[in-house]
N, C-alpha and C positions, 0 to 999 in steps of 0.2 A: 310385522316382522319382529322376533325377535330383539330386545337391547343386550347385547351382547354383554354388558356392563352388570347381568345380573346373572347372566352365564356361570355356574360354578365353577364350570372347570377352569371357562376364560379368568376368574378371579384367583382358583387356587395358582396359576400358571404364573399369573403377577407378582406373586406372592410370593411364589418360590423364586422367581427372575431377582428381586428387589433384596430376598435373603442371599441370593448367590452375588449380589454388589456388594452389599456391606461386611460380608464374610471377606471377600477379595479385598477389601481397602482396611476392614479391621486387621487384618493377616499383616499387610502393608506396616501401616504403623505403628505393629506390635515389631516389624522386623522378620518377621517368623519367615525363614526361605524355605524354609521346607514343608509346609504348611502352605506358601504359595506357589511353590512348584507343583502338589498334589493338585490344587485349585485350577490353575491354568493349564494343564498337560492333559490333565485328566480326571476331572472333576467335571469341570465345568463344560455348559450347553450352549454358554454366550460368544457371541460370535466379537474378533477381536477384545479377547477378555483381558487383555492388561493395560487396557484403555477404558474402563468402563468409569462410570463418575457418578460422584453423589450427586441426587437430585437437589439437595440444600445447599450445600458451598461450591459446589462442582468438580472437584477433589478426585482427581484421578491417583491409580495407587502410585505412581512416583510425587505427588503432593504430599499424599497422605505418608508416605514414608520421609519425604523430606521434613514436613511439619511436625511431625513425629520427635525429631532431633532439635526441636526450637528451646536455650533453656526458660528454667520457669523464673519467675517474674525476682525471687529470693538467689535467684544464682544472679540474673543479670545485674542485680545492685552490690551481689558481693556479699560474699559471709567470711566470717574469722577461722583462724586455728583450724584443729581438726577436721572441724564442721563443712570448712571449705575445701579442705582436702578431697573429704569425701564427695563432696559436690563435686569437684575437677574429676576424680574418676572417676564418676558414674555417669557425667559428661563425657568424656573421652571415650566409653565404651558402648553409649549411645551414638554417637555418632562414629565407633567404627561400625557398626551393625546398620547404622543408614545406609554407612557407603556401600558395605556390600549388599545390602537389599535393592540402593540403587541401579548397580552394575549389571544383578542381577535381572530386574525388569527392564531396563535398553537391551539385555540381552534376547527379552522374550516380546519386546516391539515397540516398549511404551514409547511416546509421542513426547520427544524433547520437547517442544515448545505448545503443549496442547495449554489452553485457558482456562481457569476457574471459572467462578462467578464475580469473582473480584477483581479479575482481568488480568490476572496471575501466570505466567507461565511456571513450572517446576525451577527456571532457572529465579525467574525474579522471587521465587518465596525462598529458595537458597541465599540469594544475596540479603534477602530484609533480613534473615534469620542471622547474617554474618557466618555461615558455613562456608567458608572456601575452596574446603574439598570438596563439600557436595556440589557446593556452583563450576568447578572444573570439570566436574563426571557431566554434567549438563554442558558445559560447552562444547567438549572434546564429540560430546554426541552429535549436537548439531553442526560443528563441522566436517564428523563422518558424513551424515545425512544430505548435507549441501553438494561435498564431493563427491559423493556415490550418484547423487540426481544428475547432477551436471556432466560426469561422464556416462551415463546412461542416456543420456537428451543427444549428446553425442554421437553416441553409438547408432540413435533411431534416425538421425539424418544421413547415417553410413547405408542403414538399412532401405531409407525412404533414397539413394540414388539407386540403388540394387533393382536388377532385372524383376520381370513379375514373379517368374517360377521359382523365389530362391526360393530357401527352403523352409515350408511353413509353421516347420515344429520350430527352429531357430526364433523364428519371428516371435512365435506366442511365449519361448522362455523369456526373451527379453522384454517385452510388453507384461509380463505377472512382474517380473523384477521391478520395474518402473512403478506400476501401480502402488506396491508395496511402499516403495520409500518415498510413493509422492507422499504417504498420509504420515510421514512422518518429517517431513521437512518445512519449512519456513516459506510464505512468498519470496517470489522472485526480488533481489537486489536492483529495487529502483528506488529512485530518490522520491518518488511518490509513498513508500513504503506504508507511513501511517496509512495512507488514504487504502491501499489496497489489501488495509486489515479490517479498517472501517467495512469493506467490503462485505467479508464474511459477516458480521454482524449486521446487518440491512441498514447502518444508520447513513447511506446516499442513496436519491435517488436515483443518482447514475454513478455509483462509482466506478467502473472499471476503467480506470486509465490508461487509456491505449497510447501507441507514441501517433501514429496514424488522427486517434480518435481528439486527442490532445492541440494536433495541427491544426484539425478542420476549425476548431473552438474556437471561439470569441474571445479575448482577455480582458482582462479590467487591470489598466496599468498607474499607479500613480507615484508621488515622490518617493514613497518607504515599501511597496510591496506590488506584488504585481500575480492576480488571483486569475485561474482556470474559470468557466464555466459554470462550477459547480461549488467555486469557492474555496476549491483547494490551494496552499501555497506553492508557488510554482518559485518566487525568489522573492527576502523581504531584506528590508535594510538592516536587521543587526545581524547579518553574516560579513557586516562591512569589515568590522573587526579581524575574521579570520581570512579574508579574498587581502587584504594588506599584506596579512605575515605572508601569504601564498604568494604574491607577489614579488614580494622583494626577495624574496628566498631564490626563485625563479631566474629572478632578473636583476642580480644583484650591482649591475654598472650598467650605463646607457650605451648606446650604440648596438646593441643587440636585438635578433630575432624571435620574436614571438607568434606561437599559434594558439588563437583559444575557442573552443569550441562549445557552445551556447554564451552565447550575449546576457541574453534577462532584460534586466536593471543596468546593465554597463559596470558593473562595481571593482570587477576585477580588471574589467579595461581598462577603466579611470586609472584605476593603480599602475597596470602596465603601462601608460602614457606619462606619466609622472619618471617614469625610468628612461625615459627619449628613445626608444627602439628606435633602429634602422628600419625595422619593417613588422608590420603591425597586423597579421591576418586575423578574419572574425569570420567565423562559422555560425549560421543563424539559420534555424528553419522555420522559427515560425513567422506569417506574413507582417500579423500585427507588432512583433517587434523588430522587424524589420523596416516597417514603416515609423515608427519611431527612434528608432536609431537614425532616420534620414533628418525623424523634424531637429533630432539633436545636434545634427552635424556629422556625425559618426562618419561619413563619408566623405568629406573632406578636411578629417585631423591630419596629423602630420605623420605619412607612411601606413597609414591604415588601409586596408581592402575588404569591401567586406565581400562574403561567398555565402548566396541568397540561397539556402537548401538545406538537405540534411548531408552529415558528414559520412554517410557512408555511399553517397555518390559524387562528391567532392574529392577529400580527399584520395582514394586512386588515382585521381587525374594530376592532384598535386606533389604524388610519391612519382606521378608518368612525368610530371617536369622538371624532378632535381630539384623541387624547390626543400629545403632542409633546415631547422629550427633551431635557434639554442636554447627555445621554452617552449613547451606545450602545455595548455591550460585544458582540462577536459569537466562541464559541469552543465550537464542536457537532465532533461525532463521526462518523467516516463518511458523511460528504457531500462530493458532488462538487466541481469549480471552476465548475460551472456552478451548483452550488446557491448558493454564494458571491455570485456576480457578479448573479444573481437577487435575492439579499437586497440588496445594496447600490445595483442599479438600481432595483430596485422599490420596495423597502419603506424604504429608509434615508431617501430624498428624501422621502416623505411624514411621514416620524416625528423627522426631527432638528429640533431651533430652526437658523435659520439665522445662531447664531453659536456652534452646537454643534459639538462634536467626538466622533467614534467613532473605533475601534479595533476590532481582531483578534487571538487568537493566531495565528502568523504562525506555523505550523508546516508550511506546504507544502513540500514536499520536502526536507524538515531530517536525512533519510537519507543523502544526501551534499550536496556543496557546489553542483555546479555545475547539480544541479536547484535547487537552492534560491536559485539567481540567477536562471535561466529563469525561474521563479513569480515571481520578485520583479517582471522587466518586464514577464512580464505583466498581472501585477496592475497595475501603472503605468498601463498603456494601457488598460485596459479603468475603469480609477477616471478616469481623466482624459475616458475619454467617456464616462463618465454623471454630469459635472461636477465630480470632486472633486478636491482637490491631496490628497498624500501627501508627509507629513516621515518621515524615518526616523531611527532612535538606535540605534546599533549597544551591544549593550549583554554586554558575556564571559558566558561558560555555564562555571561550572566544571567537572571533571574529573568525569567520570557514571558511571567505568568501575565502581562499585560501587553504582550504581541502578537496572542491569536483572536483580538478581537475582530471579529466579522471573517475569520478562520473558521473553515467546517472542522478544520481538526488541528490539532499541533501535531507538527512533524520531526520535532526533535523537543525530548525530553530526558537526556545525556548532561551529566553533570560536565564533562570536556569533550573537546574535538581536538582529534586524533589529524592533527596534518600531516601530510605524507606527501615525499619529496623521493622522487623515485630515478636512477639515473641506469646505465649501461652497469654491468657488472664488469671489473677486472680485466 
């Protein structure tokens, strides 16, 4: 047989493929939009062409146009007189030419949050480079991209109760539109998040963290942290720090009612027992911390109950008894952002007092930054239309770099945690 490898055509073909990339990203971070508009409309043979990537740094054209706008090593230490003058605008009109080159390619599909080789998203090379504009054209994008997914997942569970014979052309436009914006959106908002980027990259052997898959799993629990299976962090002791501020914020006099939903470690219970509640409910599903929450007592503190399961067959039965909160604490493990926005449209309006306050750990996308501001608007918009206001207290995370020993990965790498204190609106 034939080695195709010595094939001429197969070689001229490579050739020309490999000249049609770096034409596409040199175009990029020359800025040139017109030049990349001929390239991708109608130039080019490549399939998803404004996604295509250096095989050396991995530089997609929104990389290559962001890094484009990085200044040089003599502007960032500062020049005198004139000399700086000129630097400041030739800085200034290098990066308005990024921005619109940027706006340009989201407009033609590129992938907010696609990775380098350095493990880069377009947003995280806009922030090292300290571009704030171009890091807002990258946010604003990925929370198009979140909210377009999510009401189209929506759409498909409208479609998936629908008769057989609807109608089949409807089906396939919304199935192309979905397809589309999956390749450009973020995983799904779980507090596993690191773990289920790890994914894509093969560095588990089992990553995929199901809430299901997560249940059946063994845990290894001890005084500071309390690891999955596979070694992922499910809850470690220096989030003690911020389950305190959540706490007291929560439950700021004793005598009062609280619901919290995932146990762990106890950390934020601990806290909320420190405030004497009237009544003390625990949402737990998995067995093994359920059974240590027994060796700890947890079952006969003072007003506590705990509810052995998951909360989403739980509580309806506790919305079915008038039972009603003046805190609800919500911080589960491998669940989606739709199991979230579930809990808090559904079940949170029937279960709070309405001069009550709930909370979250706020660990969505805490693997880098500029996911972890997308989740943040999201969640905005989606609290504000199932009626609630959201405050935030930005509050420092010390230095972690010696708390994921025997961690398959770190799951937060956020210089602060964004606490949110969410109540009834007006």
């Amino acid at each position: 047989m034939a080695d195709p490898t010595n094939d001429p055509e197969v070689s001229f073909t490579q050739i020309d493929v490999d000249l049609d990339i770096q034409e596409i990203l040199l175009a990029a971070s020359q800025h040139d939009i017109s030049k990349l508009r001929r390239l991708l409309r109608t130039q080019s043979v490549l399939p998803n062409a404004a996604n295509v990537k250096d095989p050396e740094t991995g530089y997609s054209p929104l990389h290559a146009a962001i890094a484009a706008c990085e200044p040089e090593e003599e502007e960032a230490n500062g020049a005198n007189g004139a000399h700086a003058d000129s630097k400041s605008d030739e800085n200034a009109e290098l990066l308005k030419s990024g921005v619109e080159t940027v706006k340009f390619l989201l407009q033609e599909g590129a992938i907010w949050n696609d990775l380098d080789n350095n493990d880069e998203t377009p947003g995280c090379l806009a922030r090292r480079i300290r571009a704030p504009e171009l890091y807002e054209l990258i946010l604003d994008a990925g929370v198009r991209a979140e909210m377009l997914l999510s009401r189209l997942e929506g759409y498909e569970e409208l479609f998936d109760g629908d008769d057989e014979d609807e109608n089949e052309e409807e089906e396939g436009v919304e199935t192309d539109a979905k397809d589309e914006v999956e390749d450009e959106t973020a995983p799904e908002l779980v507090d596993a998040s690191a773990t289920n980027a790890a994914a894509t990259s093969g560095e588990l052997e089992n990553p995929a963290v199901s809430n299901p898959g997560y249940l059946d799993s063994s845990l290894h629990i001890t005084n500071d942290r309390i690891l999955d299976a596979d070694q992922n962090g499910v809850m470690m002791s220096w989030e003690s720090s911020i389950m305190k501020s959540s706490a007291q914020k929560l439950l700021p006099r004793p005598g009062m009612k609280v619901l919290n939903v995932g146990h762990g470690m106890g950390i934020v219970d601990g806290f909320f027992q420190e405030q004497s509640p009237a009544s003390h409910h625990i949402i737990e599903a998995h067995p093994d911390v359920v059974a240590e929450m027994k060796r700890r007592g947890w079952d006969s503190k003072p007003g506590v109950v705990i509810h052995e399961g998951r909360w989403q067959d739980i509580l309806p039965d506790l919305v079915g008894a008038g039972e009603t909160f003046d805190a609800i604490y919500y911080d589960t493990f491998a669940e989606s952002y739709n199991d979230f926005r579930e809990f808090f449209s559904e079940q949170v309006i029937g279960l709070l007092e309405q001069e009550g306050k709930w909370g979250f750990f706020n660990g969505m996308g805490a693997d880098r930054q500029i996911s972890y501001d997308v989740y943040q608007k999201v969640a905005e918009m989606d609290l504000f239309e199932a009626g609630f206001d959201i405050e935030w207290e930005d509050v420092p995370v010390p230095k972690l770099d010696n708390e994921w020993e025997g961690v398959r990965r770190a799951y937060w790498v956020v210089d602060n945690y964004r606490l949110p204190l969410c109540r009834f609106m007006d």
